[in-house]
DOPA-831650 format. One line per 4 residues: their letters; for each residue x, y, z of C-alpha. Coordinates in Angstrom, 1 decimal. Last residue first. Layout:
<rs>
a	X Y Z | ... .
</rs>
This chain:
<rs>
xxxx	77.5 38.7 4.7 | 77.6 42.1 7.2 | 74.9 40.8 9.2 | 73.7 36.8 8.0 .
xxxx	71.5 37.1 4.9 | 67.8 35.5 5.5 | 67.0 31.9 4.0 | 64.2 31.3 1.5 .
xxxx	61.9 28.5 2.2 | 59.9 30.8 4.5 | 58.9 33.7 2.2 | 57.2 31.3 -0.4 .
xxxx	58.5 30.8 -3.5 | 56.1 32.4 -6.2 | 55.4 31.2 -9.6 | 56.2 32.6 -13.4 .
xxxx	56.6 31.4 -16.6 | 56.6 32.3 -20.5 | 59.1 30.7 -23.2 | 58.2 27.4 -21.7 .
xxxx	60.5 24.4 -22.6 | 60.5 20.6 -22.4 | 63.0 18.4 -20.5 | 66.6 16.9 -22.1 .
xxxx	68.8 18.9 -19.3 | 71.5 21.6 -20.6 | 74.6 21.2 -18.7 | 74.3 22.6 -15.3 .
xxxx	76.7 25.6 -14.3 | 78.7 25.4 -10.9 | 76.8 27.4 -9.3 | 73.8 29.1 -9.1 .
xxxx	73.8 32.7 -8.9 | 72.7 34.5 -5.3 | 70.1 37.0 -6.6 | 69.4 39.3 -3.1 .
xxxx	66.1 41.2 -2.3 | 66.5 44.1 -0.1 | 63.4 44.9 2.3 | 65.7 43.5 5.3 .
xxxx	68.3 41.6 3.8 | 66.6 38.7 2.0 | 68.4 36.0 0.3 | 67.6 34.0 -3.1 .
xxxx	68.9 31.0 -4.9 | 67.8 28.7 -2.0 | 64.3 28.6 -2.4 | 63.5 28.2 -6.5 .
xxxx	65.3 30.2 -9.2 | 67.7 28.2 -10.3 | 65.7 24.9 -10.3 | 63.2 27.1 -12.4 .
xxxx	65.9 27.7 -14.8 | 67.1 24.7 -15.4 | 63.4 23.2 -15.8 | 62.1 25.7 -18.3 .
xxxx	65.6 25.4 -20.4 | 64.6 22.7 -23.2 | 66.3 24.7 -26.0 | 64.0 24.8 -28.6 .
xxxx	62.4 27.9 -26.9 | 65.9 29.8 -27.2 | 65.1 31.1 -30.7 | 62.1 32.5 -29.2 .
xxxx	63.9 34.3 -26.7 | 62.8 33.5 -22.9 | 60.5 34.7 -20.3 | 60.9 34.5 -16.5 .
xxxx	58.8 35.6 -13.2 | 59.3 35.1 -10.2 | 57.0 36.3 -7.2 | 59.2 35.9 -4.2 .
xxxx	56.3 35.5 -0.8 | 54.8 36.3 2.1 | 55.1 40.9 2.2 | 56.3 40.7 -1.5 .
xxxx	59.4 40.7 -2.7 | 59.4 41.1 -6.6 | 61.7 38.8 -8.8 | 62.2 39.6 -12.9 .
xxxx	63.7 37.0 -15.5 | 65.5 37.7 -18.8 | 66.1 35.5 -21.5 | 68.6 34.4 -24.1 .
xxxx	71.9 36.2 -23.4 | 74.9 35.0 -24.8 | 77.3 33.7 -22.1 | 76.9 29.7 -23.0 .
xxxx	73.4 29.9 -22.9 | 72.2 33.5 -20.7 | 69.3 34.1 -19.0 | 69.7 37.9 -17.4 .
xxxx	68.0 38.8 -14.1 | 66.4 41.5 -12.3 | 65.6 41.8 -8.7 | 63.1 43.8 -7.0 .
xxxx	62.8 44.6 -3.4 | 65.7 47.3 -3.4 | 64.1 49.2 -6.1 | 66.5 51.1 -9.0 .
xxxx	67.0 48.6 -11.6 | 63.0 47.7 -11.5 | 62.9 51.3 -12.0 | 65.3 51.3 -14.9 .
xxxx	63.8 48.9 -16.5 | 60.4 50.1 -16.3 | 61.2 53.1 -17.8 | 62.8 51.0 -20.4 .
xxxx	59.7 49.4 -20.8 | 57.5 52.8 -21.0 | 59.9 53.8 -23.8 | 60.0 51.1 -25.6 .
xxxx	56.2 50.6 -25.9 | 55.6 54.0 -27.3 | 58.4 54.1 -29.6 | 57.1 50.6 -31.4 .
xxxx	55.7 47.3 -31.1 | 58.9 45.1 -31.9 | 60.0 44.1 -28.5 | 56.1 43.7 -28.3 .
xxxx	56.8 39.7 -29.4 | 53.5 39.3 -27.6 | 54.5 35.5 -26.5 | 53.4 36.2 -22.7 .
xxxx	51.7 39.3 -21.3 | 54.0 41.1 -18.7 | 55.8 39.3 -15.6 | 58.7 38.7 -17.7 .
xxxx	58.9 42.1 -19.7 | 60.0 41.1 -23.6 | 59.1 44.4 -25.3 | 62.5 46.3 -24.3 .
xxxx	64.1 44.2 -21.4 | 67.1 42.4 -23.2 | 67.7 46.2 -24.7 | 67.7 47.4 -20.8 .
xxxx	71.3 44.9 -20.1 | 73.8 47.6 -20.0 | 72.7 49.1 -17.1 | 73.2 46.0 -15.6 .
xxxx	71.2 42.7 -15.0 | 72.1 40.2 -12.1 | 73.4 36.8 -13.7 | 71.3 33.5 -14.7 .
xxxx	74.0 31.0 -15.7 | 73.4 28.1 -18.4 | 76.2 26.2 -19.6 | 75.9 24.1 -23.3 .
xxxx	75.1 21.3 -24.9 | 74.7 21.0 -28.8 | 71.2 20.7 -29.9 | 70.7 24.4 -30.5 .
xxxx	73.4 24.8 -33.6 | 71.5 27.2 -35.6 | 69.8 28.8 -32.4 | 73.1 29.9 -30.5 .
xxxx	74.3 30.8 -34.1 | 71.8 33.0 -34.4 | 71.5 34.7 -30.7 | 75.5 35.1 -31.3 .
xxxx	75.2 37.3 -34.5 | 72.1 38.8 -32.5 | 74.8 40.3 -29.5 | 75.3 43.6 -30.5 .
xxxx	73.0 45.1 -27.8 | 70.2 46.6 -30.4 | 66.7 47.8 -29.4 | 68.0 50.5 -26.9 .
xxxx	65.6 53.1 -28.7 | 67.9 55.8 -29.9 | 67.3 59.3 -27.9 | 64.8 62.0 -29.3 .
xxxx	67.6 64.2 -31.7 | 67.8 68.0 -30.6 | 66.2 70.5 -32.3 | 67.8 73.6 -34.9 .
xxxx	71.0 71.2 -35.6 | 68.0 68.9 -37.3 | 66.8 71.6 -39.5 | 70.0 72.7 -40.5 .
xxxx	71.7 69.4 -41.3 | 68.7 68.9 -43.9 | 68.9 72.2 -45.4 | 72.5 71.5 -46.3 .
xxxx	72.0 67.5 -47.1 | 69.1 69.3 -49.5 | 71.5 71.9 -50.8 | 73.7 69.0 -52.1 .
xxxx	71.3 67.2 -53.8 | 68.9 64.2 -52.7 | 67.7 62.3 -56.0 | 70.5 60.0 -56.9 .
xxxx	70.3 58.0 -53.6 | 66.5 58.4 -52.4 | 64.9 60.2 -49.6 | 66.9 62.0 -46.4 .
xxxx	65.1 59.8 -44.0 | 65.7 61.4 -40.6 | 65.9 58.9 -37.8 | 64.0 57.5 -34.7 .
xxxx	60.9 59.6 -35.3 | 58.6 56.3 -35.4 | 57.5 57.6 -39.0 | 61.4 57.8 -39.9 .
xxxx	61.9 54.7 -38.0 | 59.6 52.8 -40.4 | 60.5 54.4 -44.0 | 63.7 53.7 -42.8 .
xxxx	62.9 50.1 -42.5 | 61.2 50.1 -45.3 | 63.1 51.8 -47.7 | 64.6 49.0 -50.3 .
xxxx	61.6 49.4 -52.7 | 61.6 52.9 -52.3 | 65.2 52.8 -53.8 | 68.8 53.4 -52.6 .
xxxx	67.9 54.9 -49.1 | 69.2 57.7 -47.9 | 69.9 58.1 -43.9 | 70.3 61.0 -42.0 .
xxxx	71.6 59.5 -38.4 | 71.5 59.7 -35.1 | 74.3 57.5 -32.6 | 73.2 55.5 -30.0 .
xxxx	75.9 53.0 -30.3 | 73.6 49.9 -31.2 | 71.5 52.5 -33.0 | 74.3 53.2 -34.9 .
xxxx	75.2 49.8 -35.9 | 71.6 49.1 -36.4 | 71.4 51.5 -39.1 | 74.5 50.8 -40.8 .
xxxx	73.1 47.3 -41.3 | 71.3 48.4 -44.7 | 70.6 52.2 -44.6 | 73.1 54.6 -46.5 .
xxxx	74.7 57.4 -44.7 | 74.8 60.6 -42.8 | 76.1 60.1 -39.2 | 75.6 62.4 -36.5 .
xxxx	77.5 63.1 -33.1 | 80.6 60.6 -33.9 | 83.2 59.7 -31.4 | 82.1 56.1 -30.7 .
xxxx	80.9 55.9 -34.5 | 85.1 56.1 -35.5 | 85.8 52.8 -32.8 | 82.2 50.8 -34.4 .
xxxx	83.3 51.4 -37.9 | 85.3 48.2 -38.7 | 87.9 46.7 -40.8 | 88.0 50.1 -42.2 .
xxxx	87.8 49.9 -46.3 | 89.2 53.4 -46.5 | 89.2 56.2 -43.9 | 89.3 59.8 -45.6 .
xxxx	89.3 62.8 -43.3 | 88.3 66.5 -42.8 | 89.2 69.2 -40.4 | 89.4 71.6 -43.4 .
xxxx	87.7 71.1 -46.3 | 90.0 71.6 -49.4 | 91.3 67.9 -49.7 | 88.4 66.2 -48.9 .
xxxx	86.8 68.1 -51.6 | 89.1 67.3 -54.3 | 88.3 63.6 -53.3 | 84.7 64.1 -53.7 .
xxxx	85.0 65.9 -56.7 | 87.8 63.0 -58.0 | 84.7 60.6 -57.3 | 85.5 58.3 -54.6 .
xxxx	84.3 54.5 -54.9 | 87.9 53.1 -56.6 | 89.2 54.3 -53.5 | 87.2 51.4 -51.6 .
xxxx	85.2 50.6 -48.9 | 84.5 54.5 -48.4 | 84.8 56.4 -44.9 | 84.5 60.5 -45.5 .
xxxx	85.1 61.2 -41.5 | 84.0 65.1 -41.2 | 84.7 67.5 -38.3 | 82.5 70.5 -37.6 .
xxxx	83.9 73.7 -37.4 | 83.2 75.0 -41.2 | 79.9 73.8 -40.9 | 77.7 77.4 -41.4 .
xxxx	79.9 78.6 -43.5 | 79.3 76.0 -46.8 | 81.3 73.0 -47.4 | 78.8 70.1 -45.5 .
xxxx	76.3 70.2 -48.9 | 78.9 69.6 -51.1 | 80.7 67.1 -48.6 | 77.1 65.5 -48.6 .
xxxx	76.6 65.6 -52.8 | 79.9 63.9 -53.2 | 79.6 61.1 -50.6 | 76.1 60.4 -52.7 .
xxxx	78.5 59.4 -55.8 | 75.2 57.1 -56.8 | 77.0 53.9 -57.0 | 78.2 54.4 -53.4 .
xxxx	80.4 50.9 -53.3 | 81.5 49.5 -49.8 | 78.1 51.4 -47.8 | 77.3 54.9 -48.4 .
xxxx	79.2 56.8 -45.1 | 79.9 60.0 -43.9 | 80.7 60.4 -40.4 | 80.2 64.1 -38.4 .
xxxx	81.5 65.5 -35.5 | 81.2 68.6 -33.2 | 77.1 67.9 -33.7 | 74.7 70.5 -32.6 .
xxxx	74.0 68.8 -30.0 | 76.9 66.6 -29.1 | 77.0 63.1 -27.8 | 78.3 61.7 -24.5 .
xxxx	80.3 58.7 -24.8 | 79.2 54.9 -24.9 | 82.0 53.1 -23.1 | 80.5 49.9 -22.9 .
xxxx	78.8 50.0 -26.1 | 82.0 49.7 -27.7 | 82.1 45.9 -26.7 | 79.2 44.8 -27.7 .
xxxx	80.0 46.8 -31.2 | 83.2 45.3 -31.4 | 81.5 41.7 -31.7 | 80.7 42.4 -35.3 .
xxxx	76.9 42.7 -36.4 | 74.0 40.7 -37.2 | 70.8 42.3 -36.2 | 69.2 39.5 -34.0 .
xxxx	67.6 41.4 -31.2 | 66.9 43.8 -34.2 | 63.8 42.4 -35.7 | 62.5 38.5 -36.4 .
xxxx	64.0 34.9 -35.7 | 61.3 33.0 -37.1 | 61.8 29.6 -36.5 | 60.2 27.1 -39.3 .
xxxx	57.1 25.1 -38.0 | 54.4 27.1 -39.4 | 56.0 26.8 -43.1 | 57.7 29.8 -44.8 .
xxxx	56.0 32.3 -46.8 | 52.4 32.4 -46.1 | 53.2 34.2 -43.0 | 56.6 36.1 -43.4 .
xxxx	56.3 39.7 -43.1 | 53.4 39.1 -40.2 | 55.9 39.7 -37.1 | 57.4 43.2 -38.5 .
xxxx	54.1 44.9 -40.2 | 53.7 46.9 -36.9 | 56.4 49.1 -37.8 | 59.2 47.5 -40.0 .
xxxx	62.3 46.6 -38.4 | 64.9 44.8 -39.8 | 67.2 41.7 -38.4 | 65.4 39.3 -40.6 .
xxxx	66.8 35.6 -39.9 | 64.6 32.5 -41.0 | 65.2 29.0 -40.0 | 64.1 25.5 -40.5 .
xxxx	64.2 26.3 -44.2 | 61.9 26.0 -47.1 | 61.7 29.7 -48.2 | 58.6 31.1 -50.2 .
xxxx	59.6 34.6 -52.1 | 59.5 38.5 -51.6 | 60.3 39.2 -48.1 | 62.5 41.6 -48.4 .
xxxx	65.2 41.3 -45.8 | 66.0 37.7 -45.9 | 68.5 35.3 -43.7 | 67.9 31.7 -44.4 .
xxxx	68.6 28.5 -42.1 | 68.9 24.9 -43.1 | 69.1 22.0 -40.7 | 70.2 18.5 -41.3 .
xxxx	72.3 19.0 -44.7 | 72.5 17.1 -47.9 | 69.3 16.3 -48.7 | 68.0 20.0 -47.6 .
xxxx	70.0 21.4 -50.6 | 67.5 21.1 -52.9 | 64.8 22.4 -50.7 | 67.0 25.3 -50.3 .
xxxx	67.4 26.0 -53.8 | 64.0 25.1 -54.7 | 62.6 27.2 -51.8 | 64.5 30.6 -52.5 .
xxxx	67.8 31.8 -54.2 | 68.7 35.0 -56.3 | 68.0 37.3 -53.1 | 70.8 35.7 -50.9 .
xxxx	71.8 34.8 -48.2 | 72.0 31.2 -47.5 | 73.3 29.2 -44.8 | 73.8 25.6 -44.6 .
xxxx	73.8 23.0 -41.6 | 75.5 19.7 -40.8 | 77.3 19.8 -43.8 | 77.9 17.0 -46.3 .
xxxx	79.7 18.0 -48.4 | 82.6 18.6 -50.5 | 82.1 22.9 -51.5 | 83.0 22.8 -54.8 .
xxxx	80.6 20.0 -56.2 | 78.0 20.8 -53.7 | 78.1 24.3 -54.7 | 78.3 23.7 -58.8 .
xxxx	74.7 21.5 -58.5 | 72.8 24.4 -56.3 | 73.8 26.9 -58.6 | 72.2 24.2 -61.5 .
xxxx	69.2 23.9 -59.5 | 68.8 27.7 -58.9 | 69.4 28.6 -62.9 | 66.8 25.8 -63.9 .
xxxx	64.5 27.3 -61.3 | 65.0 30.8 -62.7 | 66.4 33.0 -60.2 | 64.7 34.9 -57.0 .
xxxx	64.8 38.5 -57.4 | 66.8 41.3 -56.2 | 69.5 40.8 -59.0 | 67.9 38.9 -61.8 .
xxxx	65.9 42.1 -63.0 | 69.6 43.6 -63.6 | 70.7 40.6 -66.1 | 73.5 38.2 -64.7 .
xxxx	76.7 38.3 -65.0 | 78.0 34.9 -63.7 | 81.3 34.7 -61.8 | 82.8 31.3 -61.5 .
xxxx	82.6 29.9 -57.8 | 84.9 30.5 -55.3 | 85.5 28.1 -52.1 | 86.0 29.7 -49.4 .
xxxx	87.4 28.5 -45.6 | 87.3 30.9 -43.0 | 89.8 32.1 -40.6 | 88.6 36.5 -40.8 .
xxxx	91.8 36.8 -43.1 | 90.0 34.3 -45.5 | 86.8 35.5 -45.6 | 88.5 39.4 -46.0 .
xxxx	90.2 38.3 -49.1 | 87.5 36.2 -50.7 | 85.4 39.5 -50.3 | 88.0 41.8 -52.1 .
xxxx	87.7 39.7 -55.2 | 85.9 42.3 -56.7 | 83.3 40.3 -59.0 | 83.0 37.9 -56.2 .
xxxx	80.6 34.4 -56.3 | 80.6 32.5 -53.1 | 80.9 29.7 -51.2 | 81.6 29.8 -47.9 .
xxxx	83.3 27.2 -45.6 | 82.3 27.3 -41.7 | 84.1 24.8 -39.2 | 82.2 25.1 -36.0 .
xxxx	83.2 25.2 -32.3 | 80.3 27.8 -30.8 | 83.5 30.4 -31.5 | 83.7 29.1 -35.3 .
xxxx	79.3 30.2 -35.2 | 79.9 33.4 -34.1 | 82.4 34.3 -36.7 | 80.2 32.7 -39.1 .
xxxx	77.7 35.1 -38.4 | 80.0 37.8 -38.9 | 81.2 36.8 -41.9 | 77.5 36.3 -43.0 .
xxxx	77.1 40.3 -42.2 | 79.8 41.1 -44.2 | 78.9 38.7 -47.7 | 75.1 39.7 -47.9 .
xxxx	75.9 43.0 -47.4 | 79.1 43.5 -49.8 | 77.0 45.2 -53.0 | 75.1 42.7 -55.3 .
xxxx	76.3 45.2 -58.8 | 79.6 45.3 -57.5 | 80.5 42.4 -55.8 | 79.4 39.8 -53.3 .
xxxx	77.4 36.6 -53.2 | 76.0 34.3 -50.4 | 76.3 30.3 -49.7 | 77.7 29.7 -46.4 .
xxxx	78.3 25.7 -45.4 | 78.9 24.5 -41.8 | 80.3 21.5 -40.6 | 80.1 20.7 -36.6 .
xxxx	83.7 20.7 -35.4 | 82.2 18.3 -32.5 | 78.8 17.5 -31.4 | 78.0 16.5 -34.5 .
x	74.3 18.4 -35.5 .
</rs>
């Protein structure tokens, strides 16, 4: 990759019959990716037109392609190849390659497209969420979780040397949801406010069975946000009643929903990324899905007892949202797993563009920091991936967290490439000797970091006050050497080679 305004192409489709998924959570990758210094042009098909809009106003370049009606079995499954090759054949034509990498959402395309598209490119990335088709690509993005199945999803399906970049340390959403998790707010049980939300389109008029279901006695004094991507996706019912609840508004195509989730107790929505913005911001949810097919994730959490699945669009009526809202103001909601920071848009385009140089720091952790911790202890078992084990596991790491937080001989670090964070070390004082201990991100093993960081974190980057341990943080940063990587290490400085704090320093 060029080590300046590196080129970089976006191939996914939007519109009414795909949805806005694909599209959204690209943007935000290729927000990301323009702040890493890259040019990004998508190319895209867009029934609505609304999607070319929001590329453009986000600073991106688009290049539209005809639309295509295609038949309904053609829409969550790969294409003909024929169909692929000649997709393939009007991108490169619109699009005026080369690029020094491509990325490509979207069901309708698998290995012959990206194969195809490999002569033109020097690194290929695909993000998936069903795992139904062989990808040739050098790396594969799924932000989902799915029980213990997670890690296995895609063996047999891309080759042993692609980069699997697996679970919801990458979920790819905005920036505002780092920032809103700041200022996370106490939530209300039974809830004082409730957001309603089916993605850009609701096909299945679900916002109109909810307000149904939300317009009886028993929730006349809890607020409703109605948000909709479009007008064009409110049923007159639904809009009538907006009108007659009290305490209830409409929010259209919102640029966001992190600020209206800040003050939310409960949402009751559609799946898809909504469910790692709210556990990003530790909000509950009753989620409906739009088809078994497409509820495994929910399926998932539901079993881990991390949300209420409400069942599928279509089939849930108003006196089920009712009876549902009941039973869950009868018992309060177990707390979100801290499994999402908001930061995977930048993990990805860290790992997309890994061969350009960049500053490594190592910085105390913060409160903030226990979702770099979950599953990915540094002086536990190496290369487990156990960030993705389950409820049990989180909670005893987060435990953890907070202890090592808490003791004065124990010091806990965050890894971080150009200020995203890509590892996490963890220092004990013992009676002779530092025990330090560091693991990184997979994406982050291509990286060549081991050496940096154990520089760093040999004598001289600690002091000891008494039974405190002290993290003094290199400086000024190193550029990335050219040495090999270890996603797993740990060694012990001894007590001698590290210098005592002065009184009162």
């Amino acid at each position: 990759m060029t080590s300046s305004s590196p080129r970089v192409l976006v191939r996914a489709d939007g519109g009414r019959e795909v949805g806005g998924g694909h599209v959204i959570r690209c943007i935000t990758l290729a927000d990301s990716l323009r702040r890493r210094g890259a040019d990004v042009t998508f190319a895209l098909r867009d029934d609505t037109g609304g999607f070319v809009e929001r590329i453009v106003q986000a600073g991106h370049a688009v290049r539209r392609m005809p639309d295509q009606p295609l038949p309904h079995s053609l829409l969550s499954g790969p294409w003909p190849h024929e169909l692929q090759e000649l997709d393939l054949s009007l991108v490169l034509e619109l699009a005026s390659g080369p690029f020094d990498a491509v990325v490509v959402d979207h069901y309708g395309l698998d290995a012959h497209w990206e194969n195809g598209v490999k002569r033109h490119t020097s690194r290929v990335l695909a993000i998936d969420d069903l795992a139904n088709r062989r990808h040739d690509v050098d790396i594969i993005v799924d932000q989902n979780w799915y029980g213990g199945e997670t890690m296995s999803r895609y063996h047999g399906l891309v080759d042993e040397e692609t980069l699997q970049l697996l679970g919801p340390r990458y979920a790819l959403l905005q920036s505002a949801y780092a920032a809103a998790r700041r200022h996370l707010p106490e939530r209300h049980h039974p809830p004082h406010r409730i957001v309603v939300s089916f993605g850009g389109s609701d096909p299945k008029n679900e916002t109109e069975r909810v307000l149904a279901g939300l317009s009886t006695d028993e929730f006349r004094d809890i607020a409703v946000d109605v948000v909709v991507g479009a007008r064009s996706a409110l049923t007159d019912r639904s809009a009538e009643a907006i009108r007659r609840r009290p305490n209830t508004e409409l929010h259209v195509g919102l640029p966001t929903m992190a600020n209206l989730l800040l003050d939310a107790d409960l949402v009751i929505g559609a799946s898809g990324s909504g469910t790692w913005e709210r556990l990003c911001l530790d909000v509950p949810a009753i989620v409906t899905t739009t088809s078994a097919a497409h509820s495994g994730v929910t399926s998932a959490l539901a079993s881990a007892g991390i949300t209420v699945w409400a069942g599928i669009s279509g089939e849930v009526s108003g006196d089920d949202y009712r009876e549902l809202l009941l039973d869950y103001m009868a018992k309060p909601p177990p707390p979100s797993p801290p499994l999402v920071d908001g930061r995977g848009a930048e993990r990805i385009a860290l790992a997309l563009t890994a061969d350009l140089a960049g500053k490594l720091t190592l910085r105390p952790a913060t409160s903030l920091d226990v979702p770099q911790f979950i599953g990915s202890d540094p002086s536990g078992p190496p290369g487990e991936g156990r960030q993705l084990d389950g409820p049990e596991v989180w909670a005893a790491e987060r435990s953890r967290f907070w202890r090592g937080l808490d003791d004065t001989a124990t010091a806990l670090l965050v890894v971080e490439v150009d200020g995203t964070p890509v590892g996490r070390a963890r220092a004990d004082l013992k009676d002779e000797s530092v025990r330090v201990a560091y693991s990184l991100d997979d994406h982050a093993s291509a990286m060549r970091l081991a050496a940096d960081i154990e520089a760093r974190l040999g004598p001289g980057a600690w002091r000891i006050d008494g039974n405190h341990l002290w993290f003094v943080a290199a400086a000024p940063p190193h550029q990335l050497p050219d040495r090999g990587a270890s996603l797993y290490a740990s060694f012990e400085i001894p007590a001698g080679t590290i210098a005592p704090t002065e009184p009162g320093s």
